[in-house]
C-alpha positions as CSV (number, residue, x, y, z in Angstrom):
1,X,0.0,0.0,0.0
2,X,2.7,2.5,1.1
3,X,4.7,1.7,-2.1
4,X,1.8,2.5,-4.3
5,X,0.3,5.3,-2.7
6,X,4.2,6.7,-2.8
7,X,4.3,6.2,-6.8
8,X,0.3,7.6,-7.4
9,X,1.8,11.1,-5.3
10,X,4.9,11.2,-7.5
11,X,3.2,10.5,-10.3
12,X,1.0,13.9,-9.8
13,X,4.4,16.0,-9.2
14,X,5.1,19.0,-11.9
15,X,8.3,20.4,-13.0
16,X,7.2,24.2,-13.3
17,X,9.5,26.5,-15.3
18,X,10.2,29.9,-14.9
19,X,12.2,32.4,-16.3
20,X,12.8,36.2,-15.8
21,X,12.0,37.6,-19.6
22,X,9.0,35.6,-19.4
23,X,5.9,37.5,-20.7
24,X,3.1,36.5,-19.2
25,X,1.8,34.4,-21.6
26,X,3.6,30.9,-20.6
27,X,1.6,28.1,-18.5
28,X,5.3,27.1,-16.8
29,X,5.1,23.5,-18.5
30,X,8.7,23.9,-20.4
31,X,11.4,26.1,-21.3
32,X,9.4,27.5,-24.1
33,X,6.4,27.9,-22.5
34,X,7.7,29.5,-18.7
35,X,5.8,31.9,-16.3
36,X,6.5,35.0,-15.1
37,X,7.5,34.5,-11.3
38,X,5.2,36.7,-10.2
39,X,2.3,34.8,-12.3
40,X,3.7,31.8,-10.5
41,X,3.5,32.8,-7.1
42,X,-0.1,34.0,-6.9
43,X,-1.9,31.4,-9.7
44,X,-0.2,28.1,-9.7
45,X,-2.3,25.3,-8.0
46,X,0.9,23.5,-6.5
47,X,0.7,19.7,-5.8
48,X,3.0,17.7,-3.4
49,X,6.3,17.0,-4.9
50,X,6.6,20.0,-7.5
51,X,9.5,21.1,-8.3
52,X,10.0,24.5,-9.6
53,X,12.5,25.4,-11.7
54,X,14.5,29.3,-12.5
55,X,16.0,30.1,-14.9
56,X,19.4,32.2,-13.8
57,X,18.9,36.1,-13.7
58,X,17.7,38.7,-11.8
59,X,13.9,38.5,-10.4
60,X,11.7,41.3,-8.6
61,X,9.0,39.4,-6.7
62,X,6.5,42.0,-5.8
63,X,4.3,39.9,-3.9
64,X,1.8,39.4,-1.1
65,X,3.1,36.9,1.7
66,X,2.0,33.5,0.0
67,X,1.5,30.2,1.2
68,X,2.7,27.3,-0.1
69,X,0.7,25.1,2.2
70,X,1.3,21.5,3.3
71,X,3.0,19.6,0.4
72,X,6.9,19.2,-0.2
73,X,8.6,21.4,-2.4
74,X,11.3,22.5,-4.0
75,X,12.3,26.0,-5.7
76,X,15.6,25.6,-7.9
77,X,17.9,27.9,-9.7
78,X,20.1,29.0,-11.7
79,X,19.1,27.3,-14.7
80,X,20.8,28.2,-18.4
81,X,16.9,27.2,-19.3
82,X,17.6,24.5,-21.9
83,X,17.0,21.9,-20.0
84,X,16.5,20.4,-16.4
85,X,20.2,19.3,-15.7
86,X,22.1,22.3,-17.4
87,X,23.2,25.4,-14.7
88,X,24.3,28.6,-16.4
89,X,28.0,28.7,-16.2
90,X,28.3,32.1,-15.6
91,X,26.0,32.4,-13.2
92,X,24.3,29.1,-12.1
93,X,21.9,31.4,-9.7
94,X,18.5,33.2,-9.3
95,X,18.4,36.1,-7.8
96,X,15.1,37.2,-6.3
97,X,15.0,40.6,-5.2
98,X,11.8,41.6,-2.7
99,X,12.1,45.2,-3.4
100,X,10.7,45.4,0.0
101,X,7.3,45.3,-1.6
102,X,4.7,46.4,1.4
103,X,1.2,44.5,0.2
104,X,-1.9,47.9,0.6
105,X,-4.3,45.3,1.5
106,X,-2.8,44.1,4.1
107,X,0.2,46.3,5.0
108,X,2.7,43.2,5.5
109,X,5.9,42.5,3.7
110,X,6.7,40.2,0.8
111,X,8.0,37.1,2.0
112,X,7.6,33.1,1.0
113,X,5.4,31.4,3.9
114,X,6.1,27.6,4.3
115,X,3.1,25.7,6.3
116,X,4.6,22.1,6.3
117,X,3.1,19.6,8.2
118,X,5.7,16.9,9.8
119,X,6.9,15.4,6.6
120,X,6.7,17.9,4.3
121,X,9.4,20.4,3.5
122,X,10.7,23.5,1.5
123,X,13.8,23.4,0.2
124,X,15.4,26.5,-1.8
125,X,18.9,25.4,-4.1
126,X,20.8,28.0,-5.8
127,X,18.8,31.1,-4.9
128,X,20.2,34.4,-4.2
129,X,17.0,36.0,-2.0
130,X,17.3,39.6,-1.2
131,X,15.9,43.1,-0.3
132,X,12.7,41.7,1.9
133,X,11.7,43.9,4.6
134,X,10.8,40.7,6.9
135,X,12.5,37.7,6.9
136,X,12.5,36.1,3.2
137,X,11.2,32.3,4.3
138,X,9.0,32.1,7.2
139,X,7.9,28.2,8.0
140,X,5.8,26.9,10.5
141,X,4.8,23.8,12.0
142,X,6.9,21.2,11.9
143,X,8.4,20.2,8.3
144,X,11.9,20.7,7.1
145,X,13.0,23.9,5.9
146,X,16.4,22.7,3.7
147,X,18.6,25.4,2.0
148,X,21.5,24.8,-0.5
149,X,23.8,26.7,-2.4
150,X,21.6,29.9,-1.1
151,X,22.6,33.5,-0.4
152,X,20.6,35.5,1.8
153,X,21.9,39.2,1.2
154,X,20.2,42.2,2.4
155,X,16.9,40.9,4.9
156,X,15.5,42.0,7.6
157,X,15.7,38.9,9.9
158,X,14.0,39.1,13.4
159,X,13.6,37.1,16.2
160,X,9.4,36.9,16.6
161,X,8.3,36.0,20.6
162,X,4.7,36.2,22.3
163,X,5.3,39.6,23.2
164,X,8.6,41.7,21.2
165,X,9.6,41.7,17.9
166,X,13.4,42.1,17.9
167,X,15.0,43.2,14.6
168,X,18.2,42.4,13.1
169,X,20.2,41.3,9.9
């Protein structure tokens, strides 16, 4: 049972392709068909096991704080955007730059929000995550927050208790 309930939820996992020129128009199935990042974060119905996929360059994610609920995932970059296993050899990174984007509806700062349930994880490879107000990643609950190959240049990190918030970089 375990074995084929692992295959059936691997079997529904998505490569989703991204790349910084993108205009708009791309559903994120292939290279020749990417989203825009922004188009990413707020429509793409994510499923457990997806793995999404940058192209290397220079991103401005002017976002609302977004969930990416309880399902393992995996944001990867640095791309040359040919194919899944070829990194740009000049610069096998993404840069993602928050822009410290404040969100009018709510008045909070851009950030990614991982709710992982024990079991589920995020895990960020080859990402250059900068200029967010807040704290870039924010997870809660128990899954696995894995980083590799990451800079974090530039955030506002903070230390959040039940009754201060005490700021720092």
């Amino acid at each position: 049972i375990v074995l084929f309930f692992g295959v059936s939820l691997s079997a529904n996992a998505r490569n989703i392709y991204i790349t910084p020129d993108a205009d708009g128009t791309g559903d994120g199935s292939s290279w020749e068909s990417p989203m825009m990042l922004t188009n990413y974060l707020i429509t793409a119905k994510l499923k457990d096991g997806d793995i999404v996929r940058l192209k290397s360059g220079h991103y401005t994610a002017k976002i609302a704080p977004v969930s990416f609920g309880n399902i393992t995932l995996t944001i990867s970059g640095g791309y040359a955007g040919t194919d899944d296993d070829e990194l740009d050899e000049n610069y096998p990174y993404s840069d993602i730059d928050f822009a410290n984007y404040k969100d009018s509806s709510t008045s909070v700062y851009s950030f990614f929000l991982c709710k992982a349930k024990t079991g589920n994880s995020l895990t960020l490879e080859r990402l250059q995550l900068r200029g967010a107000r807040n704290a870039p990643i924010y997870k809660t609950n128990a899954g696995a927050l894995h980083l590799s190959d990451c800079h974090i240049i530039s955030n506002g990190w903070r230390n959040y208790t039940s009754t201060s918030v005490n700021g720092g970089r």
